[in-house]
DRENDO-1510 file (C-alpha; in Angstrom, 1 decimal, always signed):
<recs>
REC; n; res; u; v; w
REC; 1; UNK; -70.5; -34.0; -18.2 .
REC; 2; UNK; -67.4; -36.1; -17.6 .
REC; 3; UNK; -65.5; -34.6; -20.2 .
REC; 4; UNK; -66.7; -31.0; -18.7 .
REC; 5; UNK; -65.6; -32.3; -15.3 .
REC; 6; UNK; -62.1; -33.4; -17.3 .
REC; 7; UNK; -61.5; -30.3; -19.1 .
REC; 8; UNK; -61.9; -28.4; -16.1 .
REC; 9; UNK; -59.5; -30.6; -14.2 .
REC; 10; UNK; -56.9; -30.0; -17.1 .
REC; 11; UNK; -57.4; -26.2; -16.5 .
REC; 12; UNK; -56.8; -26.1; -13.2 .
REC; 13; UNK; -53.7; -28.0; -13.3 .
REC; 14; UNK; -52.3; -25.8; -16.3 .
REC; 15; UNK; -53.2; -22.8; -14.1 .
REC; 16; UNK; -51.2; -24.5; -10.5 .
REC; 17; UNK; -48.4; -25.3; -13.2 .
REC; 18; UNK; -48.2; -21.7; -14.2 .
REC; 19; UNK; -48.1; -20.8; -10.3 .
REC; 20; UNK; -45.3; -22.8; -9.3 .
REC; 21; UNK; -43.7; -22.0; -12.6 .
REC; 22; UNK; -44.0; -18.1; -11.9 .
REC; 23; UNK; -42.8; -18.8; -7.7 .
REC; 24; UNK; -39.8; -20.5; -8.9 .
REC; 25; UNK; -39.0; -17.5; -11.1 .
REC; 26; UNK; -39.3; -15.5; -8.3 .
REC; 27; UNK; -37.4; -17.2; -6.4 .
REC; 28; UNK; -34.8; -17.3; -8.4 .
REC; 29; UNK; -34.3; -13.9; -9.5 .
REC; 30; UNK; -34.6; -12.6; -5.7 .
REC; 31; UNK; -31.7; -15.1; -4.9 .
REC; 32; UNK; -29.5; -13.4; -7.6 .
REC; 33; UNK; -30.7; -10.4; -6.7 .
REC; 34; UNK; -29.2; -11.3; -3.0 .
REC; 35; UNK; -25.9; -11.7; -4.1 .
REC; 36; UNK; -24.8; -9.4; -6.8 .
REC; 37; UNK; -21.0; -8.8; -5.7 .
REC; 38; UNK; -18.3; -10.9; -5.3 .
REC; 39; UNK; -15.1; -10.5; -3.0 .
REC; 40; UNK; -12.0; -12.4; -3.9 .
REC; 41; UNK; -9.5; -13.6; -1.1 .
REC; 42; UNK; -5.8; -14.5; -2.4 .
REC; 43; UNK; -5.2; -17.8; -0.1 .
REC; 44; UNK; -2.5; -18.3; -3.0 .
REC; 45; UNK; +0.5; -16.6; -1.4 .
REC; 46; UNK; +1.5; -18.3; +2.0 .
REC; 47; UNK; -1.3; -16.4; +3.9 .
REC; 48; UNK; -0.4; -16.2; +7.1 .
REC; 49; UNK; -3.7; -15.7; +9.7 .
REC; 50; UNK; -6.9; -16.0; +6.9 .
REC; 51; UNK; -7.9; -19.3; +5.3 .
REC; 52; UNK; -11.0; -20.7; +4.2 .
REC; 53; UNK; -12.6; -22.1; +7.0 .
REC; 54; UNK; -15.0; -25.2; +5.2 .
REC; 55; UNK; -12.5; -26.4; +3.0 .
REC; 56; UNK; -9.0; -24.7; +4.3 .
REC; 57; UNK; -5.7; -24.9; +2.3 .
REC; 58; UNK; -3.3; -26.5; +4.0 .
REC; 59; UNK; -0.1; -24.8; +5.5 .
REC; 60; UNK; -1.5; -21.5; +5.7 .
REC; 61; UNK; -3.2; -19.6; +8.6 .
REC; 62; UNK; -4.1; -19.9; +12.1 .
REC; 63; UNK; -3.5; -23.2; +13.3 .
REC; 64; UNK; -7.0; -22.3; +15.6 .
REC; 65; UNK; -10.0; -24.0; +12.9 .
REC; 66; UNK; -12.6; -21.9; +15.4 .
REC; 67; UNK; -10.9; -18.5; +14.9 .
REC; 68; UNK; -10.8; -18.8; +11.5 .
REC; 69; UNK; -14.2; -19.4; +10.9 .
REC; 70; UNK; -15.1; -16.7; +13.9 .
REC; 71; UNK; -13.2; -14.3; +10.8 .
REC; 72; UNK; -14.9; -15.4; +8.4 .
REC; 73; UNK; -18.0; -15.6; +9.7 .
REC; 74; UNK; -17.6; -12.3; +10.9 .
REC; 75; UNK; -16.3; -10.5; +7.4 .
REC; 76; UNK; -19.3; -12.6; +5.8 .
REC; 77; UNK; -21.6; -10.1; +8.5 .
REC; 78; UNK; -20.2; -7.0; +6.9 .
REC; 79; UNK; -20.6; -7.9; +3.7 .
REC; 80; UNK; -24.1; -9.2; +3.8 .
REC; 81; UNK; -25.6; -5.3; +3.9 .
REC; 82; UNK; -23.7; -5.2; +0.2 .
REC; 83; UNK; -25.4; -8.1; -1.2 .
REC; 84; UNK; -22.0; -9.6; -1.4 .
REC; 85; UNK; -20.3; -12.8; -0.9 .
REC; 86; UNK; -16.6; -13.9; -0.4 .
REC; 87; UNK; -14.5; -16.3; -3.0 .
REC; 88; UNK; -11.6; -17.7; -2.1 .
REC; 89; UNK; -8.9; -17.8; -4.8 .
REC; 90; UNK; -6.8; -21.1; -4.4 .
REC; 91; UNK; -5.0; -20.7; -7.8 .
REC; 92; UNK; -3.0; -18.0; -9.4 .
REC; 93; UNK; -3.9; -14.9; -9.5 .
REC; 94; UNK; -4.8; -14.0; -13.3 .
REC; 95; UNK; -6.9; -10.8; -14.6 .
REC; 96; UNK; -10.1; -13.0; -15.8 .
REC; 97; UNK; -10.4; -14.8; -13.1 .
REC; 98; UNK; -10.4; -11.4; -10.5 .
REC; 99; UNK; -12.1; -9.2; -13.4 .
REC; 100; UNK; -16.0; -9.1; -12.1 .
REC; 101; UNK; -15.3; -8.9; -8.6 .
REC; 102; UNK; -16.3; -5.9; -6.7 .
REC; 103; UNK; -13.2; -6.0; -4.2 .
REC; 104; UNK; -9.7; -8.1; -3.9 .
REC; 105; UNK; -8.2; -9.1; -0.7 .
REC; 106; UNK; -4.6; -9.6; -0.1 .
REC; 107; UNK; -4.2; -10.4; +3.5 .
REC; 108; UNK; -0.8; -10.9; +5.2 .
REC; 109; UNK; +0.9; -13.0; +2.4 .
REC; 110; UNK; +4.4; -14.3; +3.1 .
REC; 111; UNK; +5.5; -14.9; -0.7 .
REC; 112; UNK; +6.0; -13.3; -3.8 .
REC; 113; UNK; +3.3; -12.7; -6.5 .
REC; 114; UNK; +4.4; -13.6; -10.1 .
REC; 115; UNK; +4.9; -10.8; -12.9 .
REC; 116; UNK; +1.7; -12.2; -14.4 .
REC; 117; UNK; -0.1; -11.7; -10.7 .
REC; 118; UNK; +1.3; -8.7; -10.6 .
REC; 119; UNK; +0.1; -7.5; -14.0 .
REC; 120; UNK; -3.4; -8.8; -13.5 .
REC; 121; UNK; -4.0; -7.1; -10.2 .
REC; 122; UNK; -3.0; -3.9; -11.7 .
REC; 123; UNK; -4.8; -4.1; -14.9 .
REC; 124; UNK; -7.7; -4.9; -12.2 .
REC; 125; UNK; -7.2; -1.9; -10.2 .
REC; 126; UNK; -6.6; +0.2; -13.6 .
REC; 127; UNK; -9.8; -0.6; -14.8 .
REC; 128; UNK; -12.0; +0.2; -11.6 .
REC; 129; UNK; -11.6; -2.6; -9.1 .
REC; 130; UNK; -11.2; -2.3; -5.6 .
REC; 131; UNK; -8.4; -3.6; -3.4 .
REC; 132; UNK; -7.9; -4.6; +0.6 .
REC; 133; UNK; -4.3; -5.2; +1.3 .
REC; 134; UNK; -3.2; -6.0; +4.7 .
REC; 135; UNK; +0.3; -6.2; +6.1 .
REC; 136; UNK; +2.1; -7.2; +9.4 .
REC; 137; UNK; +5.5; -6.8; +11.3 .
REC; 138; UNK; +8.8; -8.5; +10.6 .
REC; 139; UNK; +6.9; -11.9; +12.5 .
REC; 140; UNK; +4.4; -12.2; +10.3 .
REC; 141; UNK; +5.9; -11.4; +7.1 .
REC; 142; UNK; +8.6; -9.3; +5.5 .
REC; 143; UNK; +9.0; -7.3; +2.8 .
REC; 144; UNK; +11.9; -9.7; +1.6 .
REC; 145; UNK; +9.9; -12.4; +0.7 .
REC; 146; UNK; +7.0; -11.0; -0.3 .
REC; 147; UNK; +6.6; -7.9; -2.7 .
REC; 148; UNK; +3.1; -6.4; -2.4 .
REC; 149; UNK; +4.8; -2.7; -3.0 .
REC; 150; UNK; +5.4; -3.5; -6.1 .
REC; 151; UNK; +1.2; -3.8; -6.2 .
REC; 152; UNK; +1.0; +0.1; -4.5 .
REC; 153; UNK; +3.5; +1.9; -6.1 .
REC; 154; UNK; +1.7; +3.1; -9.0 .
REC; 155; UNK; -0.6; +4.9; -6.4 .
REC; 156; UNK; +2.0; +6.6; -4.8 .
REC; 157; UNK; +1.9; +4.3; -1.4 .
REC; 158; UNK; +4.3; +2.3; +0.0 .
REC; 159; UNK; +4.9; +0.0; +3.2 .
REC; 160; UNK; +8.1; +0.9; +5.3 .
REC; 161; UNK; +10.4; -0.7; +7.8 .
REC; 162; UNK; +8.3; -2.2; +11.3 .
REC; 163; UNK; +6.8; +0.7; +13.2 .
REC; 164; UNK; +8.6; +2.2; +16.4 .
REC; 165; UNK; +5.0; +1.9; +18.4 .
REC; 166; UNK; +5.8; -0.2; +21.7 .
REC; 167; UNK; +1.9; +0.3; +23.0 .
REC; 168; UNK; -0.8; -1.7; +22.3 .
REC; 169; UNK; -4.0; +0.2; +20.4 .
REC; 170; UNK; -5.2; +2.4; +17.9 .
REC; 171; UNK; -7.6; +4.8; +16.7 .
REC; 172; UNK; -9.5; +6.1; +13.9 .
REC; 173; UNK; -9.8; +9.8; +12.9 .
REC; 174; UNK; -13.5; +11.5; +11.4 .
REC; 175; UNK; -13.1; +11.7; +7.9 .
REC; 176; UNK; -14.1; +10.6; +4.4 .
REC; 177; UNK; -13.5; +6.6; +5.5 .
REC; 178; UNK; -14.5; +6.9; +8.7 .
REC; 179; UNK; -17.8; +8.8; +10.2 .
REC; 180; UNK; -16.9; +8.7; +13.6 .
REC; 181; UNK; -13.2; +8.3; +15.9 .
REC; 182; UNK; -13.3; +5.1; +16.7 .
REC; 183; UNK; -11.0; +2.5; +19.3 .
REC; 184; UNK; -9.2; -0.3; +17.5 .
REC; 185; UNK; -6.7; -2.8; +18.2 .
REC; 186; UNK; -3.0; -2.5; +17.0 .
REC; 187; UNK; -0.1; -4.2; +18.2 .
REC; 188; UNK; +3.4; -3.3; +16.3 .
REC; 189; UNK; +2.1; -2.8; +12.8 .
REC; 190; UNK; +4.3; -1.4; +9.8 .
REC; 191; UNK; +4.6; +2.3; +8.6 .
REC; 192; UNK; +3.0; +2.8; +5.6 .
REC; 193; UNK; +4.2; +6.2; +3.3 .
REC; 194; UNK; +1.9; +7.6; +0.8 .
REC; 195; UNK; -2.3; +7.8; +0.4 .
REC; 196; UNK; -4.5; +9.6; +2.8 .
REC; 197; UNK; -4.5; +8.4; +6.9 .
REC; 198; UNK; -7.1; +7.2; +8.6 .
REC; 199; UNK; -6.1; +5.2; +10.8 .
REC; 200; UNK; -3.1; +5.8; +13.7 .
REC; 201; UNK; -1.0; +3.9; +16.5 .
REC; 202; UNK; -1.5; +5.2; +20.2 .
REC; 203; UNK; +2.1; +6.0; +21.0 .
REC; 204; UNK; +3.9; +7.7; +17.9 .
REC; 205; UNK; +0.6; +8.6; +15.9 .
REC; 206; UNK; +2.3; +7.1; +12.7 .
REC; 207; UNK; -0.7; +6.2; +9.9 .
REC; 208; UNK; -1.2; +1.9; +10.3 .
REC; 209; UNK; -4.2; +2.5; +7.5 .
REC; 210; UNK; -4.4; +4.7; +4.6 .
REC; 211; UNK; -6.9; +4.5; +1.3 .
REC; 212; UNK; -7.0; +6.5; -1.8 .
REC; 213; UNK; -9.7; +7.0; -4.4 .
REC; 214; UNK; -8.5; +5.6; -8.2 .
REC; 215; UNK; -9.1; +6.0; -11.6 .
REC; 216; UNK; -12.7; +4.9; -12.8 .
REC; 217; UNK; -14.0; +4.6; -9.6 .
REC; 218; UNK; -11.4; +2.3; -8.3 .
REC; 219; UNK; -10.5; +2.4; -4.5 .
REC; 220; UNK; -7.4; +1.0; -2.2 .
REC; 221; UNK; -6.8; +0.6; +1.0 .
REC; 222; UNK; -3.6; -0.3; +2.7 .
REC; 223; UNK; -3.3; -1.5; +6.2 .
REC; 224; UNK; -0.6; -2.0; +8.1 .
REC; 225; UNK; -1.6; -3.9; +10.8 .
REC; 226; UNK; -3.9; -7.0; +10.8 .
REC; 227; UNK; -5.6; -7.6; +14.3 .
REC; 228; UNK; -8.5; -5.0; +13.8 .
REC; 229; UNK; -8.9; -6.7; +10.4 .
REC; 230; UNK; -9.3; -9.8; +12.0 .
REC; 231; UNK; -12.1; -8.8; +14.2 .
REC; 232; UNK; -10.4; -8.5; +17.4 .
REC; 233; UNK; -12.8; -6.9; +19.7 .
REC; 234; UNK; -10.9; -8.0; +22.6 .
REC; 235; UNK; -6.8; -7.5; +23.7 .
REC; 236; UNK; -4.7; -7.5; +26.6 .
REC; 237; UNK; -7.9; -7.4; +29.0 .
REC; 238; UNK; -9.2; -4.3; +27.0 .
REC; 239; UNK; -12.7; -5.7; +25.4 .
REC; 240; UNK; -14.4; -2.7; +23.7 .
REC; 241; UNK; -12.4; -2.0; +20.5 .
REC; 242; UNK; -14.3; -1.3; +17.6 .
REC; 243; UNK; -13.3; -3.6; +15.0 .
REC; 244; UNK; -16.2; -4.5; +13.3 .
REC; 245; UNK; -17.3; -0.9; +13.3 .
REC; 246; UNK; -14.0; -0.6; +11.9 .
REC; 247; UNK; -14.4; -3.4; +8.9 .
REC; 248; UNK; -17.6; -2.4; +8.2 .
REC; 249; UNK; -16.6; +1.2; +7.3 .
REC; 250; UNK; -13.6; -0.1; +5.0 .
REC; 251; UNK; -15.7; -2.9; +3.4 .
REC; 252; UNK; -19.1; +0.0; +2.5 .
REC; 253; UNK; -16.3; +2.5; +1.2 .
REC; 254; UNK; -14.8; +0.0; -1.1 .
REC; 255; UNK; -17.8; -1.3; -2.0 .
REC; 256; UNK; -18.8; +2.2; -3.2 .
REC; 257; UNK; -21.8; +2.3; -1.1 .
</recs>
């Protein structure tokens, strides 16, 4: 009887050991599952507004801690629909390191990527990947020190002097980006030549954000402006600009979704 009672005991346990054995499984594959992509953010380059707001590199970005992790927090909200996460590159840039990622940021740098940056970015973009490059006016960062056309030329687009735009906002046009016109923030951005416009100043109706569709399923897009990138709902006692919308849009289309 005892060794029935035994036997039975053994049984059960093998079976509640095969239960949690099977959960944790579970578990685990729905938690890769969650996060599939990954979205790389240069913080290499003398970034000049983004940084990493839980373990920040020093020199670069607002001086604000609480609006930098407002940003990231915010760009982490757009990119949780995707099943994707951000990974902040605090090294050079090189080809295997950007390789599996499903999009590359480049985000108001003030110095000059290496020929072997250079060459990995393109071979990433060549090969499918997806790129967010953002650019500001002449206080932010110039073209002098920092050469991010030399990223863009191969796809016909390149950023120009500061713009002549003296009023503050911006808009979005219906279109292949965009689903709807939407309001956005801009304050004295950068003309940017080449790729398809989406995205236009108040006063002169020059393009601050273009995008164009590359080979293998690769995507770009180039703005030339930063504050609707940087979530900025509210300026200059105006408080209903779309920025998030905005981001959200730009983060689904490169994304492919």
């Amino acid at each position: 009887m005892k060794r029935a009672i035994r036997k039975m005991n053994n049984m059960n346990m093998k079976k509640l050991l095969t239960v949690c054995l099977m959960v944790i499984l579970t578990l685990s594959a729905s938690d890769a599952q969650e996060i599939d992509k990954i979205v790389y953010m240069d913080l290499v380059h003398g970034q000049r507004m983004w940084n990493d707001n839980k373990h920040p590199v020093l020199g670069i970005g607002f001086e604000d801690s609480a609006r930098i992790k407002y940003m990231n927090e915010e760009l982490t909200k757009s990119l949780k629909p995707h099943n994707a996460r951000i990974s902040f590159l605090k090294k050079e840039i090189r080809y295997n390191n950007i390789k599996n990622g499903s999009l590359l940021i480049l985000h108001v740098p003030s110095s000059r990527y290496t020929q072997r940056e250079l060459k990995g970015i393109k071979r990433y973009l060549k090969n499918g990947g997806a790129l967010l490059l953002v650019m500001e006016a002449d206080y932010w960062t110039d073209l002098d020190k920092t050469n991010v056309n030399d990223i863009i030329a191969d796809h016909g687009i390149k950023y120009g002097s500061q713009s002549r735009d003296t009023l503050t906002g911006g808009y979005t046009k219906k279109g292949t980006l965009m689903p709807q016109k939407l309001k956005v923030t801009y304050e004295l951005g950068r003309s940017i030549e080449g790729g398809v416009p989406f995205a236009y100043n108040v006063q002169t109706h020059e393009p601050f954000g273009v995008y164009k569709q590359l080979e293998k399923g690769g995507r770009m897009v180039v703005l030339g402006d930063a504050m609707a990138s940087l979530y900025m709902t509210e300026w200059r006692e105006v408080n209903d600009y779309q920025c998030r919308e905005f981001m959200q849009e730009i983060i689904q289309w490169l994304l492919g979704k």
